[in-house]
N, C-alpha and C positions, 0 to 999 in steps of 0.2 A: 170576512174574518180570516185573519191569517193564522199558521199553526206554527210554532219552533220547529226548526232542525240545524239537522250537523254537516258543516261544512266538510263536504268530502269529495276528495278529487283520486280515486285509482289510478290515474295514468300519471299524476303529479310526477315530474323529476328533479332530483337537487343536487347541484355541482357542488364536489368535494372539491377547496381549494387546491390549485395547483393538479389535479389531476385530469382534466377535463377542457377544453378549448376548441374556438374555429378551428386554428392555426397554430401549430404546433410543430415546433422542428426541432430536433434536441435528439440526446444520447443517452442509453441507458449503460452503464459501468458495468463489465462484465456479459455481455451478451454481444452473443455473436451474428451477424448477418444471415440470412437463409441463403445456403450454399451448397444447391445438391452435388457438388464436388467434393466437397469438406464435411459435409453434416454427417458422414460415418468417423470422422477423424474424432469424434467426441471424445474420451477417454477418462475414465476415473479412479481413483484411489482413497486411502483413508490418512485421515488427519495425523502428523505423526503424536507419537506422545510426549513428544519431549519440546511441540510449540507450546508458548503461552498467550497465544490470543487465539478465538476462534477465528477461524475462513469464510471468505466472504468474496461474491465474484469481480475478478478484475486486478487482482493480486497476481505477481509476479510468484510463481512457484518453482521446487525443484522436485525431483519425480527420484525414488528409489528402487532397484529391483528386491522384487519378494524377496524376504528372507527364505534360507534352506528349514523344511521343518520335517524331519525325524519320525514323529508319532503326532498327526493329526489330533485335534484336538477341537472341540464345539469352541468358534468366533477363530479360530485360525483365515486370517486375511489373504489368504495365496491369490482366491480365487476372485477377489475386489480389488486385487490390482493392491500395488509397490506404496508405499509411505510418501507421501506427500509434505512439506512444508513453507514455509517462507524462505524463498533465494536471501543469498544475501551478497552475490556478485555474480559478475557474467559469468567467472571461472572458481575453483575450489571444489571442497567436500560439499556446497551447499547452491552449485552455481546455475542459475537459471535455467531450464530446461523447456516451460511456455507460461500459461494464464489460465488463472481458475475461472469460472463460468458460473451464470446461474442458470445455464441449459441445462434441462431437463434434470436438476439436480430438487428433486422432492423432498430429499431427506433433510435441507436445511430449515430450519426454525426460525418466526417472527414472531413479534409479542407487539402489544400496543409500544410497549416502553421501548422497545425494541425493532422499528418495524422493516429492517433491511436483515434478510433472509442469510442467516449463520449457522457455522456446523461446527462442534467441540472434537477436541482430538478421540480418535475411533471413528469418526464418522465421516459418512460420503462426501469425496470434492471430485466435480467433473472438472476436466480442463482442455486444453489446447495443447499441442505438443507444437515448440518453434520446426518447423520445416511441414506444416498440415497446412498453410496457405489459408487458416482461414483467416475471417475478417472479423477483429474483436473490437468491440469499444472500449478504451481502457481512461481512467484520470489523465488528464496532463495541467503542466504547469500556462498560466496566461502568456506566461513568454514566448512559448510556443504559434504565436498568431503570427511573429515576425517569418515564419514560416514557411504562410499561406501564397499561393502560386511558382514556391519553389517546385525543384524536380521533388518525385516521390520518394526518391533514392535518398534524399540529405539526410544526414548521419545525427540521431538523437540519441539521448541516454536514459536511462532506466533508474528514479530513485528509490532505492531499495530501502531507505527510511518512510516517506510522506507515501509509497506506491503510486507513483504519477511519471506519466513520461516527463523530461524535462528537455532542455537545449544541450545540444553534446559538450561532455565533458571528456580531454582525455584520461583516461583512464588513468589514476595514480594507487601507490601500492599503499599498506597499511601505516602509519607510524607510530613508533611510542612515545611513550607521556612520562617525563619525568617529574614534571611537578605541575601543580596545578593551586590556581592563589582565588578566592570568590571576593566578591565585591558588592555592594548593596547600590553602587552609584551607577548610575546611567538606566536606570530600571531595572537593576540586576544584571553583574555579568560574571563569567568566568574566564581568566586568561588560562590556557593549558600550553606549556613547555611544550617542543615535541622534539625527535631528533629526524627527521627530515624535514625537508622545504619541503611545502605544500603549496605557496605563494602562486605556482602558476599553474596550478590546479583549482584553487578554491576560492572565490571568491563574496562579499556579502551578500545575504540570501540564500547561500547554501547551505545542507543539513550535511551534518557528522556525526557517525553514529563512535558514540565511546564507551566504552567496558572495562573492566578491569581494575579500574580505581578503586583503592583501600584508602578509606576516608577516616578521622576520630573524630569522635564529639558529631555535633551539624543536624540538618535535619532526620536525616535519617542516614541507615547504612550501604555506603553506596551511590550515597546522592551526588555524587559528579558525574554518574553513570547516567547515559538515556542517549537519546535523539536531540541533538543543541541546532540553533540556527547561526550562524557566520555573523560576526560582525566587522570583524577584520582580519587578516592574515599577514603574519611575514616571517622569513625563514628559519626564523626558530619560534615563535608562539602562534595559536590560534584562539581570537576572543570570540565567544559565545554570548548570547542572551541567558538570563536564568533566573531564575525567581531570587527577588527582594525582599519577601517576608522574611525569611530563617535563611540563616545562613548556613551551607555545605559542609560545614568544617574545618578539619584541617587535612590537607593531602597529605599521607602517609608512603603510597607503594603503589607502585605498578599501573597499569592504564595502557591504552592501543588503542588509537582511531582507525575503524576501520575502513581496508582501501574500498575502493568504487570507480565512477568513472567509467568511460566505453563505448561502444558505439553500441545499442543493442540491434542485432539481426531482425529489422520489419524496413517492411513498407509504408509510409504515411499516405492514405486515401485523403483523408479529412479533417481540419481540424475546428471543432465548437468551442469558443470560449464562453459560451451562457446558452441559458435554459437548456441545460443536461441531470442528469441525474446521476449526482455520484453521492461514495461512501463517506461519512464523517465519523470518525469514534476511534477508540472507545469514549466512554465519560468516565466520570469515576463511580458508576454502578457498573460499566462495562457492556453500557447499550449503544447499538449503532443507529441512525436514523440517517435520511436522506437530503443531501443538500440539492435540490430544484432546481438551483443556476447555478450551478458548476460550470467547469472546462473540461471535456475531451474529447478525444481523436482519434480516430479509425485506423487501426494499423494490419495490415497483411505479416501475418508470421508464417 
């Protein structure tokens, strides 16, 4: 006579997809190599207030010194270090200065919905500072393989829209936008006016970041404004992709593409075009989650 029981195993183990393998070789976005040369170079600060996306590691930043403060005061930040935010060029008021990190940075937040580790403005970002030599994993673009077995030296660039290394671009200055026409044909486009040549600077597949544009009527207020992808270039218009559902408007005033381009100051060690781990987001809840087979590349700053 046999008696029921329950199937139970204590030492049972279960592989979370993608986390887990023999054989594993890949890069994590933001994180830096163990380097007891550099591992005091860590450095931190606070979110500024005036970004609107949270931080996340692997972001090109720019670093502020403390403001002067008069009469102290409870959360006065002297003592956490200078204001941090988003570069947005090699040079200017906001110009690269190194890479944020997810080293030893506790203080940033995951959620299920959410599960790549962010921090809102006020709050803790560790980084890298460019001349600390160490060694970061950062995004880069697939282009980047044509690369591989060059010297370590060769000259990349920094997109300070998509945050990914890309293939050097030289460097071009900002231009204005004097008109700007949307289009529903081709899956959506925009031609934007501009008053420099950009032709031998920008080419299809490259991002332009544009601001400025006073738009009537359209989707909404603004909507020429964002991060566009290249579709064509010549020396006076540049066409973009853009969404076909609703249409932009009508361009009213003003606009500036901003400049970019550069050599950025590193080393290339490495470059992975798959199974890495980089950042994708926001959504439109504004949750970041992790892409598995990504591209990037080890670079010495």
């Amino acid at each position: 006579m046999t008696t029921p029981s329950i199937a139970f195993n204590p030492g049972l183990t279960t592989v979370a997809a993608g986390s887990f393998g023999i054989d594993w070789d890949g890069l994590i976005q933001g994180t830096a190599f163990p380097d007891p040369a550099t591992r005091f170079a860590l450095a931190g600060g606070l979110l500024a207030s005036t970004e609107t996306l949270v931080m996340y590691g692997g972001v090109g930043i720019f670093e502020q010194v403390p403001p002067a403060v008069t009469t102290p005061s409870p959360g006065t930040p002297i003592a956490l270090g200078g204001n941090v935010g988003r570069a947005t060029a090699l040079t200017g008021s906001k110009a690269l200065t190194g890479f944020s990190a997810f080293d030893q940075d506790y203080a940033m937040i995951n959620t299920p919905q959410s599960p790549v580790p962010t921090i809102g403005s006020f709050g803790q970002v560790n980084f890298y500072r460019l001349g600390s030599n160490a060694r970061i994993a950062v995004a880069c673009a697939t282009g980047l393989v044509s690369d591989e077995g060059g010297l370590i030296t060769q000259q990349v660039s920094w997109d300070f829209v998509a945050q990914e290394l890309v293939p050097y671009t030289p460097a071009y200055a900002s231009a204005s936008i004097s008109n700007a026409v949307w289009a529903s044909t081709a899956g959506g486009q925009t031609t934007y006016t501009v008053g420099s040549d950009l032709s031998a600077d920008l080419s299809a597949g490259s991002v332009i970041d544009v601001s400025g544009v006073v738009n009537t009527g359209g989707a909404s207020a603004g909507a020429f404004n964002g991060n566009w992808v290249v579709v064509s270039v010549s020396s006076t218009t540049i066409v973009v992709t853009a969404p076909a559902s609703a249409s932009l408007g009508t361009y009213s005033s003003g606009g500036t593409v901003a400049g970019a381009g550069g050599a950025l100051p590193c080393k290339i060690l490495r470059i992975k075009t798959t199974n890495c781990m980089t950042v994708l987001g926001p959504d439109v809840n504004g949750n970041y989650t992790w892409n598995r087979n990504g591209s990037a590349a080890v670079i010495q700053i």
